[in-house]
C-alpha positions, 0 to 999 in steps of 0.5 A: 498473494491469495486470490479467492474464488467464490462459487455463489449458488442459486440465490446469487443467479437470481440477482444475476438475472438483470445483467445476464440481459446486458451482457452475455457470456458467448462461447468461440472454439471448442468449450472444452477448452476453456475459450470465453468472450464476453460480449454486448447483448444489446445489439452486438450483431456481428457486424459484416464489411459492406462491399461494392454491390457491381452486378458486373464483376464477379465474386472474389475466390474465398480466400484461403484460411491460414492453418490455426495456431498451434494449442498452448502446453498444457499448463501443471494444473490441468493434470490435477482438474479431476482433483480439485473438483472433488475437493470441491464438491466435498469442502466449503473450502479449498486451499489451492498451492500452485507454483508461478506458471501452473496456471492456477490464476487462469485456469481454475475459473476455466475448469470450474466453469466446465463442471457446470459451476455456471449454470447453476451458479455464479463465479466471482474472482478476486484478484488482488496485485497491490503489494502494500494494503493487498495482504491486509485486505486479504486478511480481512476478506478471509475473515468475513468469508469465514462468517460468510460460510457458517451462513451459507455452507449449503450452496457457497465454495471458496477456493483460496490460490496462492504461490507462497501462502502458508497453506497449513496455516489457512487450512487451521483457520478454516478448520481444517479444509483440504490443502492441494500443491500443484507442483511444477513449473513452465521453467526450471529453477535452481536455488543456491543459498549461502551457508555464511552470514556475509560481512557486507551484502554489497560486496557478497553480491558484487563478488556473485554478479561477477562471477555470474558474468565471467563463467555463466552462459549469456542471460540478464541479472536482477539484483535486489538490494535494500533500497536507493542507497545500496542501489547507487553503491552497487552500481558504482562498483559494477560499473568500476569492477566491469571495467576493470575486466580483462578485455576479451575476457567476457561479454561486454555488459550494462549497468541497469538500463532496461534496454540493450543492444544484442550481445550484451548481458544487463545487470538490472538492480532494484529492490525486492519490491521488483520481486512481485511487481516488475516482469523483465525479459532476458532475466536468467539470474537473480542475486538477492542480497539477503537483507530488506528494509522493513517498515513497521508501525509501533501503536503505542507510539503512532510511529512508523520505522524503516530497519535494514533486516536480514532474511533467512532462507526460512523466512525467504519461502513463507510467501514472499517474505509473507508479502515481503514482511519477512516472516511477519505479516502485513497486518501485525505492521501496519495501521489498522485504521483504514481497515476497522473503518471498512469493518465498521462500514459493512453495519454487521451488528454483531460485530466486536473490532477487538474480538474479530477472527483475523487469519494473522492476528494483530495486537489488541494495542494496534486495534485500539490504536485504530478505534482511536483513531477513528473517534477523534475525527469523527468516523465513529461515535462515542459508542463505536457506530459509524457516522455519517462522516464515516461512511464517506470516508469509507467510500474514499481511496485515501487514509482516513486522515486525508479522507476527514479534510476532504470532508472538512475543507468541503464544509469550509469551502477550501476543497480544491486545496485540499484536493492537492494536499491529500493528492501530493501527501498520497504520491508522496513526491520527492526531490530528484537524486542528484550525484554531485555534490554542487550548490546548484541542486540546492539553490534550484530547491530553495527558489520552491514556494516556501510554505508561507511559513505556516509548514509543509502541507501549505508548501505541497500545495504552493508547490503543486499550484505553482506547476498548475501555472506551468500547464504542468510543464515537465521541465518545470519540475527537473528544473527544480530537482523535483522527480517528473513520476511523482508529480504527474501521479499527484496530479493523477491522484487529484483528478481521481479523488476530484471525480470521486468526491465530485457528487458531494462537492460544494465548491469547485474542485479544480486547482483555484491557485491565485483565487484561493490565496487571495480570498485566504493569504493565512490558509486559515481554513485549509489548516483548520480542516487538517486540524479535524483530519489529524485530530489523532496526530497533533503535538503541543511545543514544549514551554521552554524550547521547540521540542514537542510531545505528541496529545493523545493516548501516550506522550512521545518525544519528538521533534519537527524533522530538519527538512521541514519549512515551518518557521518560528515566530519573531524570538524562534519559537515554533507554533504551539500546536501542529498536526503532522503527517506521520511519525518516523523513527531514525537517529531519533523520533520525528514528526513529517509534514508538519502544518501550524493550527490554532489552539482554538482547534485543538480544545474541542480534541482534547475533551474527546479524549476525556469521553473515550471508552475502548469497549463501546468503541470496538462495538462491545459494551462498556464495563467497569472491569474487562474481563479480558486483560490487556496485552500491555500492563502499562495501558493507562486511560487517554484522560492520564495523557491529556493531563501530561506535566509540562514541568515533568516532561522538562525535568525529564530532558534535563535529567537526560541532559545532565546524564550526557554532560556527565559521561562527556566529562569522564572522557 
């Protein structure tokens, strides 16, 4: 992923003037060679031991001096230093290739700084490391520093670093700046590929990790696979094949433990994620199967799905699977909610979200989808300026959702429960694996709070609330087959947002699990707050069964998901309205944490979609006609939706009833 050097020129070392008296950059060693320490210049005098003053005894032999530590080898980018400086001096910007190890992230603020960049300027390094939003804040960042630069050529260098990054691609995007490879790495690498599509990734890579392990040198293996399921097959087989061996044959092994004894060879399996997240000694061979799972959201549907899909090995060099996104990048698969409302917040009054440089473009339907979003709860007004309420919720590490109930459930004095409903709903917890296939992991499940039957947000926050009681006791979750590492990152989360939020905070914000039930059994005010967080996430039931449609711009199908604790009423009908969490597709379209809310709350929704206008919203002016058309010819206005048949939506599934019941009959 990018990195992004900013030399910031004379006017940024005036505002640097007040820190520079706090902390002061002190050199140690020889300066040529880079060594920076960074200390208080308060009173951070070096401090010396005191000794036993005794006038009697005299002063100890200077101790001798152990020799110094030899000087690392020199790394890949070093050769290139003259290089790249020149490029700086000549370009705005700079696009800096360099493989893992050569040295790039940590050497190129050390050569900037010994060209003088420092003293008449400023060096600001960005260095993003989270894999799922990083590749869409960096899309973002580069587009506003391309702004940036037609305001500051003068005295503003941006150098962008990358192992995988589509240099041609940037250099396009900044009108055609320079490209440099760094080539080389601390270690040889070689790349073997299949020449054949395999029947079945498992078995080609089981029958490679053999191989491996019988005929090659000693030396740990990482295998990639898709995700939990492929990782438990694949284990299994290891495990059983390794066994099958012929003693002596080979050297003993283990199946994924990250820890073994000498003399053992380690067969680690995970997903690709480990690619740019885990760093594990002992690994000389990677197998990667060849396929990922792939996360994509549908903007005219709000739905996200999960696809099992194949790399190629083009796909497979352009940048990590472009931040393991095969090929496709972040942004273009994503909601871009969060990231307009940040676009929004930054107050550029020229500023058009639909008309906005990105370096990977997304859909116009995916911004829209956004700019919607973010009306219905309320971080912009009708005419596309960010609220009040907005700016809070930009400064909020949440989703924008999760960030309105926050700010509703304060204003309704529920903010400790929604503290935990947006804290567990972010660390997303799940329920432990369990191999066998006995009745104990079920009945230990079912004895869990059951929601109070009002759905899952309500049974989250039961749930989190009952493991407060315990002191957060960690036995208490393996008790219930729920995993220990999600809980205690929700309770992290919490204490986090609870800090964060506590400057606006009208009531307490520690977990208040028998007061808060008592004082509200209906969780009538923590619905109501996730009501206007999920203003663009709610359903109406279908009159005549439990199926629902979602409200909004387009009507979809969907259904409460199987592993939901929302009850029905007295003859099995579910709530009229509820809000859900996310949209997911598998065998069919499924709504995920689902809460019941009232009708009354909805109404206010609805007639905001009536005054919707997506050109005031994106920032540009309202007009009769948009003189850019659409991408999608089947754009039609949010008042169409709101006004969905209920008897046409029903003809529709009994048209497709009827269809299925024929093709049975002619079997």
């Amino acid at each position: 992923m990018p990195e992004t050097v900013g030399l910031v020129g004379e006017r940024a070392q005036k505002a640097e003037t007040t820190r520079a008296e706090h902390f002061r950059l002190s050199y140690s060693g020889n300066p040529e060679e880079g060594e920076v320490q960074v200390s208080n210049g308060r009173k951070n005098k070096r401090k010396q031991k005191k000794k036993n003053q005794n006038p009697n005894t005299s002063p100890p032999a200077p101790a001798m001096r152990s020799p110094p530590p030899p000087p690392p080898p020199a790394l890949p980018i070093s050769e290139h230093e003259d290089e790249i400086v020149a490029a700086v001096e000549a370009n705005p910007v700079v696009v800096v290739i360099g493989e893992t190890g050569s040295g790039k992230s940590t050497q190129l603020s050390q050569i900037l700084h010994r060209r003088g960049y420092t003293r008449r300027g400023a060096i600001a390094v960005t260095q993003p490391r989270r894999v799922a939003a990083v590749s869409v804040s960096s899309d973002i960042l580069l587009g506003l520093m391309k702004r940036l630069i037609k305001d500051r050529a003068s005295d503003l260098k941006v150098l962008i670093t990358s192992a995988t990054l589509d240099g041609l691609k940037v250099s396009k995007f900044f009108c055609g700046c320079p490209v440099l490879n760094i080539p080389g790495t601390l270690f040889p690498v070689e790349k073997f590929y299949s020449t054949e599509r395999p029947t079945n990734y498992i078995e080609s890579s089981l029958r490679t990790a053999l191989d491996i392990h019988v005929k090659e040198s000693p030396g740990d293996v990482l295998i990639f696979m898709t995700g939990k399921d492929d990782i438990d097959k694949m284990v299994s087989k290891l495990e059983e094949r390794i066994q099958n061996l012929e003693e002596g044959s080979c050297m003993d092994a283990l199946v994924l433990p990250l820890h073994a004894p000498p003399n053992c060879r380690r067969f680690i399996v995970a997903t690709n994620v480990a690619e740019t997240s885990l760093t594990v000694d002992g690994v000389v061979f990677v197998i990667d199967c060849g396929y990922v799972k792939q996360r994509q959201y549908n903007p005219s549907a709000g739905m996200y799905s999960l696809d099992v899909v194949q790399i190629s090995r083009l796909t497979s060099e352009l940048g990590e699977l472009e931040e393991l996104g095969l090929g496709i990048p972040e942004i273009q698969r994503s909601s871009l909610a969060g990231s307009v409302l940040y676009l929004k917040s930054l107050d550029l009054p020229d500023i058009n979200i639909l008309k906005f440089d990105f370096l990977d473009p997304p859909s116009r339907e995916s911004l829209e989808d956004a700019l919607r979003q973010l009306y219905l709860i309320d971080a912009i007004d009708e005419n596309g300026q960010i609220t009040d309420v907005g700016r809070i919720m930009a400064e909020l590490p949440l989703e924008p959702s999760l960030s309105r109930t926050l700010i509703e459930a304060n204003e309704l004095g529920c903010l400790s429960q929604a503290l935990t409903v947006a804290a567990v709903l972010s660390a997303e917890i799940t329920f432990r694996p369990s191999r066998s296939k006995d009745m104990e992991g079920k009945r230990k499940r079912q004895e869990l709070p059951d929601g109070s039957g009002w759905g899952d947000h309500i049974q989250l926050l039961q749930i989190f609330e009952s493991w407060d009681q315990t002191g957060y006791d960690p036995r208490w979750c393996s008790d219930h087959e729920l995993q220990v590492r999600g809980m205690k990152f929700s309770k992290d989360v919490r204490n986090q947002l609870s800090q964060i939020i506590q400057k606006i905070a009208k009531g307490p914000t520690n977990v208040q699990a028998k007061k808060g039930w008592k004082s509200d059994p209906d969780y009538r005010k923590l619905r109501r707050a996730l009501c206007v967080g999920y203003g663009n996430q709610l359903a109406e039931r279908m009159l005549h069964h439990n199926g629902y449609h979602t409200v909004g711009y387009r009507a979809q199908l969907v259904q409460v998901h199987p592993s939901s604790v929302l009850e029905g009423d007295e003859y099995g009908k579910l709530p009229m309205y509820v809000v859900y969490h996310e949209l997911i597709n598998t065998t069919r379209p499924f709504m995920r944490n689902v809460c019941a809310v009232e009708p009354s709350w909805v109404k206010p929704i609805l007639k905001k979609l009536e005054r919707l206008d997506i050109n005031k919203l994106s920032g540009g002016l309202s007009a009769p006609k948009d003189p850019e058309p659409l991408e999608d010819d089947q754009v039609s206005s949010p008042k169409r939706v709101t006004d969905v048949k209920q008897s046409d939506v029903d003809s529709r599934i009994q048209a497709a009833r009827e269809r299925y019941l024929a093709r049975k009959g002619k079997k």
